[in-house]
C-alpha positions as CSV (number, residue, x, y, z in Angstrom):
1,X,38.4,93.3,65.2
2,X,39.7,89.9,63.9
3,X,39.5,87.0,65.6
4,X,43.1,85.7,65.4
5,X,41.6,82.4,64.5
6,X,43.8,81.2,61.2
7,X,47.3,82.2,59.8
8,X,48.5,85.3,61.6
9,X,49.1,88.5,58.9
10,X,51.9,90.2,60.4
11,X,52.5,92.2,57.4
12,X,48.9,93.6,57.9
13,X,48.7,97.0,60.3
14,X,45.5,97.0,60.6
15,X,45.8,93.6,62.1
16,X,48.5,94.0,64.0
17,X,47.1,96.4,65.9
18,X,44.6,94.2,66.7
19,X,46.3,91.8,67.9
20,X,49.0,94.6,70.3
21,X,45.8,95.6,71.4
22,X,44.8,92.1,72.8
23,X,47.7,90.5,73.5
24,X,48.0,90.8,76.9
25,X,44.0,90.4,77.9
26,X,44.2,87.4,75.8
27,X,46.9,85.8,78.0
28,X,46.7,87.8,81.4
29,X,49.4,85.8,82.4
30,X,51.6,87.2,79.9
31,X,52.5,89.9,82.7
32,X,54.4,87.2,85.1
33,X,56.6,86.7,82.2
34,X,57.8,90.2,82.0
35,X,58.1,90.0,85.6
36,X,60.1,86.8,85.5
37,X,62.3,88.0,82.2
38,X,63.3,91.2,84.1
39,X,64.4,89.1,87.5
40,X,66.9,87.1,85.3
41,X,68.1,90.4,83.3
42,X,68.3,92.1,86.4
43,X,71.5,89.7,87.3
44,X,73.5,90.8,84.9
45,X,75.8,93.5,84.4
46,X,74.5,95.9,82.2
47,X,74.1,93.7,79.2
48,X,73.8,93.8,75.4
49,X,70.5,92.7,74.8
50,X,68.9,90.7,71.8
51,X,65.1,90.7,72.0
52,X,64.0,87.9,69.3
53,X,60.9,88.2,67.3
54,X,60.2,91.6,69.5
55,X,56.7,92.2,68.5
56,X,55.0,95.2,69.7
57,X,57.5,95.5,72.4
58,X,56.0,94.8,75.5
59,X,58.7,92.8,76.5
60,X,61.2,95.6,75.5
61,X,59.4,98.0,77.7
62,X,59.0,96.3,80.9
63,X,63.0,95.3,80.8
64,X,63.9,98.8,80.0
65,X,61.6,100.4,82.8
66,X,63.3,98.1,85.3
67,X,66.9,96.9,84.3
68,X,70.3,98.9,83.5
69,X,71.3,97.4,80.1
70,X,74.0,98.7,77.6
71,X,71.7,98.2,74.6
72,X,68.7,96.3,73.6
73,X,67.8,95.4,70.2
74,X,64.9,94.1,68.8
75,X,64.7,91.9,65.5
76,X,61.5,91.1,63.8
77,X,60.1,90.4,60.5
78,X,56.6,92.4,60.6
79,X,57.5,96.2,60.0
80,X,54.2,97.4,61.8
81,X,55.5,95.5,64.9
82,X,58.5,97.6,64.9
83,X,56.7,100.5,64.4
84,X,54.7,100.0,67.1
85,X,58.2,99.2,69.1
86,X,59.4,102.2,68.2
87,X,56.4,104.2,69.3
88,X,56.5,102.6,72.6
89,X,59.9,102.7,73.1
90,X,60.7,106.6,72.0
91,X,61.6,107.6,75.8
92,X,64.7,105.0,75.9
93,X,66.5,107.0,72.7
94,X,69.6,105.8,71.7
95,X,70.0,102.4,74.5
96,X,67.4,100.7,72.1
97,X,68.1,99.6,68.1
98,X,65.6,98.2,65.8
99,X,66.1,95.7,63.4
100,X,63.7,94.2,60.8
101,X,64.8,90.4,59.6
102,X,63.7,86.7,59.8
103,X,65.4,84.1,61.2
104,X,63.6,82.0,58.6
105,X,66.0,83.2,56.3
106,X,69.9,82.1,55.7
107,X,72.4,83.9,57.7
108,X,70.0,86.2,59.1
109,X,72.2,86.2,62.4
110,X,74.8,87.7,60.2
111,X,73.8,91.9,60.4
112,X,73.0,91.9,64.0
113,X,75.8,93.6,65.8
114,X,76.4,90.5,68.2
115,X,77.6,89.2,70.5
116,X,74.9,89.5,72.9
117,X,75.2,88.9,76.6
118,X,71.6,87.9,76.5
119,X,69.0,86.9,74.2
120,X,65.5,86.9,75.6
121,X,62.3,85.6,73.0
122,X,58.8,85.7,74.1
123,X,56.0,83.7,71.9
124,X,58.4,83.6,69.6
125,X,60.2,80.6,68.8
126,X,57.2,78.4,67.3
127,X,56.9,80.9,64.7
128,X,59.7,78.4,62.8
129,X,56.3,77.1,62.4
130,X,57.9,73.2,62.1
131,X,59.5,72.2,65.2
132,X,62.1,70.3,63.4
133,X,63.5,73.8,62.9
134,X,64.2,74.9,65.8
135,X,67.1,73.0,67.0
136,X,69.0,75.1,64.0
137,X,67.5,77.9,65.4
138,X,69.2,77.6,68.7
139,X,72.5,76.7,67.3
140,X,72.3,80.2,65.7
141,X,71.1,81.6,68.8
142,X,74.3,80.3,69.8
143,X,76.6,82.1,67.1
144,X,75.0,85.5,68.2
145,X,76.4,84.6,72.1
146,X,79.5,85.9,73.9
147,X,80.9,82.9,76.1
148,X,78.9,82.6,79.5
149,X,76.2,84.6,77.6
150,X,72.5,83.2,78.1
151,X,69.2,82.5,76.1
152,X,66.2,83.6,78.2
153,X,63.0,81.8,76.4
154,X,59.6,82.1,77.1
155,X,57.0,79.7,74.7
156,X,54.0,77.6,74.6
157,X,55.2,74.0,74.7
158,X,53.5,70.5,73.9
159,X,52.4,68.4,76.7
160,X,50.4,65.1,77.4
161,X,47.3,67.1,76.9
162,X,48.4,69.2,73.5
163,X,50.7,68.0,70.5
164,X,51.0,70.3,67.3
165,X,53.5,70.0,65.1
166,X,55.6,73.2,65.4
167,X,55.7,73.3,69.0
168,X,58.3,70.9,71.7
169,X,57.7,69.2,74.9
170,X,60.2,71.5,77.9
171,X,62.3,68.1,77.6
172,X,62.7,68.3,73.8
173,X,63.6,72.3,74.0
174,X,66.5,71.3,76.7
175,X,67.7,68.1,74.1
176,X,67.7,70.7,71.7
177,X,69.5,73.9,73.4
178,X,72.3,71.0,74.4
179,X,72.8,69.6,71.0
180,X,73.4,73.1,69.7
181,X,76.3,73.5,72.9
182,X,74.2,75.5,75.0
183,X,74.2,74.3,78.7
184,X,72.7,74.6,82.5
185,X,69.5,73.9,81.0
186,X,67.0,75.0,84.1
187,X,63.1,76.0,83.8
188,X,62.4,79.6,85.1
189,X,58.6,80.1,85.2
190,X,55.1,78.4,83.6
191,X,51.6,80.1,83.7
192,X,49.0,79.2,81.2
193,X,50.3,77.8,77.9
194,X,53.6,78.7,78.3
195,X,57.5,77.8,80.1
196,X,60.2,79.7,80.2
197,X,63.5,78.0,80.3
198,X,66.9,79.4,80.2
199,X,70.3,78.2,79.0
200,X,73.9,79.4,78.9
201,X,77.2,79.6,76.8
C-alpha cells in the first residue's frame, strides 16, 4: 500500500484506491465533517448541489443518504476518483451528475450547468497547491452561485503551530471569500487539521 508521503498521483488507480481506502481511518474525524456538511445542506430547500474536487465521494454519499436535493454534481480532475463516485453513488441514479475538470485550468467554471444553490468542497481547496491562488478560486466559486447561494468549505488551514505555503490561516480564507464578494463569513466546525467555514452570495 503507499504511503501517501510525497506528491499525490491521482491519475494512478492503483493509488487511488489506496488512498479511498484510508481516507477516513487516516483522519477519523473526517466523519464530523459529513455530519456537519449535511446539518447546513439540510436547511435548504432542495438544492442544486456543486460538490468541488469530489474525490471518492464520501462526501456525496453521506449528503445524499440524509438531505432532499434537486441535483448534486461532482467535479474532479482524477478519473478513477469518479469512478469510484460513480460506483458508490449508483443507488441515487439520475439526482447525481459527474463531471471530470480542473479548476486549475481557465474557465473551467464555464461547462458546469450552474448556478448552484450550494457548493460544498472537502480537502479540496489547497489542491491550488499555492495559496496565492485561491482567492481567484473563490471569485469563480462565486460566478457558479445563484444570489443568496452559499460556499460550504471544509480544509486544513495554517495556524501558529503550522505554515506551508499552499494553505491559509481561517482569517486569510474569510479576507479572501470577501474580496471575491462573498459575505456572512462564519466558521461551522474544526476537528483535527481541519475548519470548515461557510459564506454566502
Amino acid at each position: 500500500m503507499h504511503e501517501f508521503t510525497g506528491p499525490h498521483d491521482y491519475f494512478n488507480e492503483s493509488y487511488v484506491r489506496d488512498w479511498a481506502g484510508v481516507a477516513n481511518s487516516r483522519r477519523p474525524f473526517r466523519t464530523e465533517f459529513f455530519d456537519a456538511f449535511a446539518a447546513e445542506v439540510t436547511t435548504l430547500s432542495a438544492p442544486k448541489v456543486l460538490d468541488l474536487g469530489s474525490g471518492p465521494g464520501f462526501l456525496a454519499e453521506s449528503i445524499l443518504n440524509r438531505c432532499v436535493v434537486a441535483s448534486y454534481h461532482l467535479f474532479d480532475f482524477s478519473p478513477h476518483m469518479l469512478d469510484l463516485s460513480r460506483a458508490r453513488l449508483a443507488s441515487f441514479g439520475n439526482r447525481v451528475s459527474f463531471h471530470q475538470g480542473s479548476f486549475l485550468d481557465a474557465g473551467w467554471w464555464q461547462s458546469l450547468p450552474g448556478p448552484f444553490d450550494v457548493v460544498v468542497s472537502l480537502q479540496a481547496v489547497h489542491e491550488v497547491r499555492d495559496a496565492a491562488r485561491i482567492p481567484k478560486l473563490y471569485s469563480e466559486l462565486r460566478l457558479l452561485l445563484r444570489d443568496g447561494g452559499v460556499v460550504l468549505i471544509a480544509d486544513q488551514v495554517n495556524s501558529e503551530e503550522k505554515t506551508e505555503e499552499h494553505f491559509l490561516t481561517v482569517s486569510e480564507h474569510e479576507t479572501a471569500l470577501r474580496k471575491s464578494g462573498l459575505e456572512e463569513f462564519r466558521q461551522v466546525h474544526a476537528a483535527g487539521d481541519l475548519v470548515m467555514f461557510a459564506a454566502k452570495r
